[in-house]
C-alpha positions as CSV (number, residue, x, y, z in Angstrom):
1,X,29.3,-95.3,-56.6
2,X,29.5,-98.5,-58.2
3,X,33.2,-99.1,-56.6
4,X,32.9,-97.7,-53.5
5,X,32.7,-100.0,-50.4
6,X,30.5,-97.9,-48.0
7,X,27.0,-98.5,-47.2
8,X,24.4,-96.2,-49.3
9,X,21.2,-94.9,-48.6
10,X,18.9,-94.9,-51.7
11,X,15.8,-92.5,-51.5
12,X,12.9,-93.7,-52.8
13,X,9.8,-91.7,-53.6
14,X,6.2,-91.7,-55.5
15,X,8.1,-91.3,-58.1
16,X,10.4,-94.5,-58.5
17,X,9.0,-97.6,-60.8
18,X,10.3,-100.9,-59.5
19,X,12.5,-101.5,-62.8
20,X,14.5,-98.3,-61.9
21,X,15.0,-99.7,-58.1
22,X,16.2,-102.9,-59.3
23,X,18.5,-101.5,-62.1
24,X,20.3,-99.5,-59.3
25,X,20.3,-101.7,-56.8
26,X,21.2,-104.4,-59.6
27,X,24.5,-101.8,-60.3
28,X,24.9,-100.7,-56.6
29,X,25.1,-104.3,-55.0
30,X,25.8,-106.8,-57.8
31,X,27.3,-109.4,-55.1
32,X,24.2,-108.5,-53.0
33,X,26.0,-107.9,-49.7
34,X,23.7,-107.8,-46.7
35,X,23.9,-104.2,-45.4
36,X,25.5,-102.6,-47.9
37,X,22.2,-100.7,-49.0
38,X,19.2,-99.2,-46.9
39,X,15.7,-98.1,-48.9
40,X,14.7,-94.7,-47.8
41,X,11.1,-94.2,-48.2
42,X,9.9,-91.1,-48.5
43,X,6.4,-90.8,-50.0
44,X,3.8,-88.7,-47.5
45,X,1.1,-89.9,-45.6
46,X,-1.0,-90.2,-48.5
47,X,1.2,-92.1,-50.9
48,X,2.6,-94.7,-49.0
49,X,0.5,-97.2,-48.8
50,X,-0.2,-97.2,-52.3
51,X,3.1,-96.8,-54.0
52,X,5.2,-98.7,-51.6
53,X,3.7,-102.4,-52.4
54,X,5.0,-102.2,-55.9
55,X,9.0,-101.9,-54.7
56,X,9.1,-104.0,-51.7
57,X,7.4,-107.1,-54.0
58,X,9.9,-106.3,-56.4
59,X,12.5,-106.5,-53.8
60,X,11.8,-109.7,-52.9
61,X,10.9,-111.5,-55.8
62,X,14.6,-110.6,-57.0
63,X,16.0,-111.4,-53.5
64,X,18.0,-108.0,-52.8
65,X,19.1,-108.2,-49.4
66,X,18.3,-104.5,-48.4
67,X,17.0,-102.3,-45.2
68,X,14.2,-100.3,-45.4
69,X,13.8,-97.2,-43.7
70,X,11.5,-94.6,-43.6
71,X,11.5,-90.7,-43.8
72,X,8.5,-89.8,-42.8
73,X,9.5,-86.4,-42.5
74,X,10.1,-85.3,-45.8
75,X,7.5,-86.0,-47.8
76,X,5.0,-84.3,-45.1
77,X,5.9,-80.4,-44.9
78,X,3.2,-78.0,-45.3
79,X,2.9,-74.3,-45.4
80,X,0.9,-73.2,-43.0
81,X,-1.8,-70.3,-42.9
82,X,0.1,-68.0,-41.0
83,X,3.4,-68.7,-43.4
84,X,5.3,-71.2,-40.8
85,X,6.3,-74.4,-42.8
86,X,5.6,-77.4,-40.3
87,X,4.5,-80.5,-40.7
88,X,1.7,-82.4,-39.2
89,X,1.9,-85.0,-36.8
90,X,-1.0,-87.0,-37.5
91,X,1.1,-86.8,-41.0
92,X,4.3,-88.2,-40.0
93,X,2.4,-90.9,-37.7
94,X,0.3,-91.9,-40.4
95,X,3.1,-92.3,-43.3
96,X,4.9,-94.5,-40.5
97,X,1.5,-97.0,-39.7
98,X,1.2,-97.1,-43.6
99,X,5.7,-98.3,-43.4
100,X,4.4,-100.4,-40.6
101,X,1.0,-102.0,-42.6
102,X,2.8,-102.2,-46.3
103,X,5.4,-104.2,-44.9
104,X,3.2,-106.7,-42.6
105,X,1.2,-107.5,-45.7
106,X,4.0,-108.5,-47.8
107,X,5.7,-110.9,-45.0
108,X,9.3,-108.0,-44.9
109,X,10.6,-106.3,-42.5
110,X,10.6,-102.3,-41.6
111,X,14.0,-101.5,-40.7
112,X,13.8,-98.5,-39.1
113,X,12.8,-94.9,-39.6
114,X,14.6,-91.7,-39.8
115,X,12.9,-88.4,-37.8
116,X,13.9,-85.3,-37.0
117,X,13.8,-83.9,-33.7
118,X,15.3,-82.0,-31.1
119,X,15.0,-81.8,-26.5
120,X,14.0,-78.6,-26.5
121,X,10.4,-77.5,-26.3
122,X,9.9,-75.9,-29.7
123,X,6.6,-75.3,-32.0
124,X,7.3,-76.4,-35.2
125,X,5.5,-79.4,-36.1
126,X,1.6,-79.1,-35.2
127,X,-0.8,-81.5,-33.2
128,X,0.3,-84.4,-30.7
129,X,-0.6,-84.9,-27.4
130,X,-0.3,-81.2,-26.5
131,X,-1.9,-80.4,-30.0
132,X,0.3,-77.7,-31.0
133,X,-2.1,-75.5,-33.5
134,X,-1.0,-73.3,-36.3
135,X,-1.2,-70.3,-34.0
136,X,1.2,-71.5,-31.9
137,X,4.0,-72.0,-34.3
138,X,5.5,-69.0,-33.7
139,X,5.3,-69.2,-30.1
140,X,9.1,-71.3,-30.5
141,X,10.1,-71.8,-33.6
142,X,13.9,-71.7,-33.8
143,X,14.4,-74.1,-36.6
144,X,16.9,-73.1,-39.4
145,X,16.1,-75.7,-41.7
146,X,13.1,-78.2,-41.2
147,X,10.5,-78.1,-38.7
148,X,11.3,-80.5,-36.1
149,X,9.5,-83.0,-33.3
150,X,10.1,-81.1,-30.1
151,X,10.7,-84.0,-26.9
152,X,7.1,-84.7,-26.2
153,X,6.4,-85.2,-29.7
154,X,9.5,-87.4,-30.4
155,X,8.6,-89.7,-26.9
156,X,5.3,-90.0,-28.2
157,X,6.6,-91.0,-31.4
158,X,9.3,-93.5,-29.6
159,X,6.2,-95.0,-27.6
160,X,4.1,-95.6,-31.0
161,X,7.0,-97.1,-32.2
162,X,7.6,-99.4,-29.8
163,X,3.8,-100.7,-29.8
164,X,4.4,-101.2,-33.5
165,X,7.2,-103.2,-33.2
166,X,5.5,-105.1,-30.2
167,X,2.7,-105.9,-32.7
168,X,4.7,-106.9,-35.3
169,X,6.8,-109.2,-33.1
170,X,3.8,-110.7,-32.2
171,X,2.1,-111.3,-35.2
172,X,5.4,-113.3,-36.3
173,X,5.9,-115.2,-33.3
174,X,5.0,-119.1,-34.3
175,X,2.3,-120.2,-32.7
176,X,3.2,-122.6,-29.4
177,X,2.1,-126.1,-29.9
């Protein structure tokens, strides 16, 4: 991968120690070209705001020019009582406030975050506005793969996302003289 000129998407999990990260992105990026490599965090509601810190400070202090992104899909599936995997909501919400708050606190930016979701009106992931339960999981659940937002879910995702970014820009914004 060292050669190649595309962009590349690094995952990065509970798991990963900041030496690690900066070894790769030391080998992936040695000229340090802006762009060239988004972060993919992918930890689960519950690991995020306490594993995250360690990378992004790392990061910086060595000046890597990267994106950060996060999954919060991935590291948030569940099996549910009835057998359905899913994933919670309330989950995928909370892993992206703790993106939104890890970053904040150490003055860099969140880049962007990766979801999946579909239009259609399925029952895959529970809770949300319409608080989809367990039971109703297998009222539409057409997935193949990975449970999915379904449209109401993924707007009211969008519309979190947007007051978080509002937030953010404000709490940057120098204050007028």
């Amino acid at each position: 991968l060292r050669g190649i000129g595309n962009p590349i998407g690094l995952k990065c999990g509970p798991t990963l120690e900041p030496d690690e990260l900066l070894r790769l992105l030391d080998t992936l990026n040695p000229a340090r070209i802006a762009g060239r490599i988004t972060l993919i965090t992918r930890y689960g509601h519950d690991k995020i705001e306490a594993g995250l810190p360690k990378l992004v400070r790392a990061v910086k202090r060595e000046g890597h020019p990267v994106v950060w992104s996060c999954d919060p899909m991935h590291g948030n599936v569940i099996k549910a009582q009835n057998g359905y995997k899913t994933r919670p909501f309330e989950r995928i919400l909370a892993e992206v406030r703790g993106f939104f708050a890890v970053h904040r606190a150490e003055g860099t930016y969140a880049g962007g975050i990766h979801a999946e979701m579909t239009g259609q009106n399925v029952t895959e992931c529970t809770g949300g506005a319409i608080d989809i339960s367990e039971l109703d999981l297998a009222d539409r659940y057409h997935t193949h793969c990975d449970p999915r937002l379904n449209a109401g879910q993924s707007l009211e995702l969008a519309f979190l996302l947007a007051e978080m970014v509002n937030e953010e820009m404000k709490a940057r914004r120098p204050e007028a003289a």
